[in-house]
C-alpha positions in Angstrom: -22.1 27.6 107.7 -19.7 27.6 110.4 -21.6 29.7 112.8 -24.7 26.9 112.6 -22.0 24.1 113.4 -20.5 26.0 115.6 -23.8 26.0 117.8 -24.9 22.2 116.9 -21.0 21.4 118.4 -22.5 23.4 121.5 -25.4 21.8 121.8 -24.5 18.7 121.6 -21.8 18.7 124.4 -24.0 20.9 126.5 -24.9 19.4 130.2 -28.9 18.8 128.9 -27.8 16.4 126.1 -25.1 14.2 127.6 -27.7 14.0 130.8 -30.2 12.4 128.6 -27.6 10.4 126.8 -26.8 9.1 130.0 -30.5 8.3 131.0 -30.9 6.8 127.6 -28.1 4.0 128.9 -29.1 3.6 132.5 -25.7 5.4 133.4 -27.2 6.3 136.8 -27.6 2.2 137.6 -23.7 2.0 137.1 -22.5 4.9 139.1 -20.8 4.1 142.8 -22.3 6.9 144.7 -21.4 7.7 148.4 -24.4 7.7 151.0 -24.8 11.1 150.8 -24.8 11.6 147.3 -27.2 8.4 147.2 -29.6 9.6 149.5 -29.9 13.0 147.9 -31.0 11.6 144.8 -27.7 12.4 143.2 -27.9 9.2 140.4 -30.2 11.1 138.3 -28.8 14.5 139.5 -27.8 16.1 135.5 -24.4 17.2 136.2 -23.2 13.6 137.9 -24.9 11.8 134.9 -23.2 14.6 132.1 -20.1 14.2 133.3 -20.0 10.6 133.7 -21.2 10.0 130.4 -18.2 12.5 129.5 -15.9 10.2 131.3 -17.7 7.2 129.9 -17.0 8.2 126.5 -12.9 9.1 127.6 -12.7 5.7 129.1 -13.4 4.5 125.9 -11.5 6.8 123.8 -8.5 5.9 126.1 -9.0 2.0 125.7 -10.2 1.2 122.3 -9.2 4.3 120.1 -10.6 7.1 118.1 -12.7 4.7 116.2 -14.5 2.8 119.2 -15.0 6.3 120.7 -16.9 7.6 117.3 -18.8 4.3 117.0 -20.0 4.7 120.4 -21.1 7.8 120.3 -22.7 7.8 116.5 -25.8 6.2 117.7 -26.6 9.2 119.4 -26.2 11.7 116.9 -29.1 12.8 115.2 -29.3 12.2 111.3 -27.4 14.4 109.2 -30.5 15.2 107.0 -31.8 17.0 110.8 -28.6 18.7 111.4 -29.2 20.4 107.6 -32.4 21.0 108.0 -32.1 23.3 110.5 -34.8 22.0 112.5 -32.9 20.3 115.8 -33.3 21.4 118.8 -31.5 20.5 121.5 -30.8 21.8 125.1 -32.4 24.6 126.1 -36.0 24.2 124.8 -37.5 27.7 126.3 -34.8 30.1 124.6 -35.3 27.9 120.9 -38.9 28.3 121.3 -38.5 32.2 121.9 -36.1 32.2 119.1 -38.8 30.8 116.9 -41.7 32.7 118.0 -39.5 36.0 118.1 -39.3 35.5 114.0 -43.0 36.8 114.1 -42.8 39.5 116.1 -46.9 40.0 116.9 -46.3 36.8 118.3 -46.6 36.3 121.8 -45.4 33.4 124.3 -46.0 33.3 128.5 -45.7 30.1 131.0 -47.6 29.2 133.5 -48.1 27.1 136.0 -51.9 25.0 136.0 -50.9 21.9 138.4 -48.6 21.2 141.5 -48.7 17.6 143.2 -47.0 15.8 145.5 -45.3 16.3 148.7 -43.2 19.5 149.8 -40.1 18.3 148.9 -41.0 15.8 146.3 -43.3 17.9 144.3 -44.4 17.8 140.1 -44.9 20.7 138.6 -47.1 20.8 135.3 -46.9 23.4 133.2 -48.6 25.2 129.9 -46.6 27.0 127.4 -49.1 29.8 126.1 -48.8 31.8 122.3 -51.2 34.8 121.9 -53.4 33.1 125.1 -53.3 29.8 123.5 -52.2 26.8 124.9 -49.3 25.3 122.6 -47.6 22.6 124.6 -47.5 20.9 128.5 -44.8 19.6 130.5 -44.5 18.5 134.0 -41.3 18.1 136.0 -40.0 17.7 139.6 -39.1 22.0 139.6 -41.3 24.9 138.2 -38.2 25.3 135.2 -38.1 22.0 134.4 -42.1 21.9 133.6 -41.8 25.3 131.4 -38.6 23.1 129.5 -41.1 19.8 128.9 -43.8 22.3 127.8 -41.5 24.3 125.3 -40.2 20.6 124.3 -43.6 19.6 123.6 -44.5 23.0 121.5 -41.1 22.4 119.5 -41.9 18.8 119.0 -45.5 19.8 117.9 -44.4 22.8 115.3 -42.1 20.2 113.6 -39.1 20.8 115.1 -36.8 17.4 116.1 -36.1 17.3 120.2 -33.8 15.5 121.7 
């Protein structure tokens, strides 16, 4: 259906997958960063790595061809039995998961937050993703988002659902 591939195009150029696309190469190693950008951690920063995977895949378009583009980029592509199956998710892992859940609608999910470490500014988050009061997934990351993301990642991966 056009609709469903219209979505799977979506989420596969969204900022989240070329991000870790780019961590799954070691894109950040190759980028020439100024000082500034360097010493604000800006070589794993998403949006520098999504769009110079983006660019990394137009410099290739632009010097070998169509074909060298798609046979880059192939590897990454989940299998086409995944993409039928209707059981990828990619990108935004919290608004899939409600998705799911909200097909039951006694269901119930919630977030919080049960660990915080580090310093100040360097700080890991760790959070639980709850159903009905139950804990069905935990994440951690370095903001209180990106630890709610890892958990409803981890409750996707968990209910059968392929993550990226």
């Amino acid at each position: 259906p056009e609709g469903r591939l219209t979505k799977i195009r979506a989420k596969l150029v969204c900022e989240d997958t070329l991000y870790g696309f780019a961590k799954r190469i070691g894109l950040g190693e190759q980028i020439k960063l100024g000082k500034g950008e360097e010493s604000t951690g800006g070589r794993d920063r998403k949006s520098i790595l999504a769009d110079a995977f983006e660019a990394l895949i137009a410099a290739i378009y632009l010097d070998g061809g169509l074909e060298s583009a798609r046979d880059f980029i192939l590897p990454f592509m989940p299998p086409v039995e995944t993409l039928k199956s209707g059981k990828l998710i990619i990108g935004d892992y919290k608004t899939s998961l409600q998705e799911v859940i909200q097909q039951n609608p006694e269901e119930h999910i919630s977030y919080e937050i049960c660990d915080e470490k580090g310093e100040a500014h360097r700080k890991i988050f760790t959070a639980n993703v709850l159903l009905n009061g139950q804990t069905i997934g935990t994440g951690s990351g370095s903001s209180k988002k990106e630890a709610e993301q890892a958990a409803a990642k981890e409750a996707l991966s968990l209910m059968g659902y392929e993550t990226n």
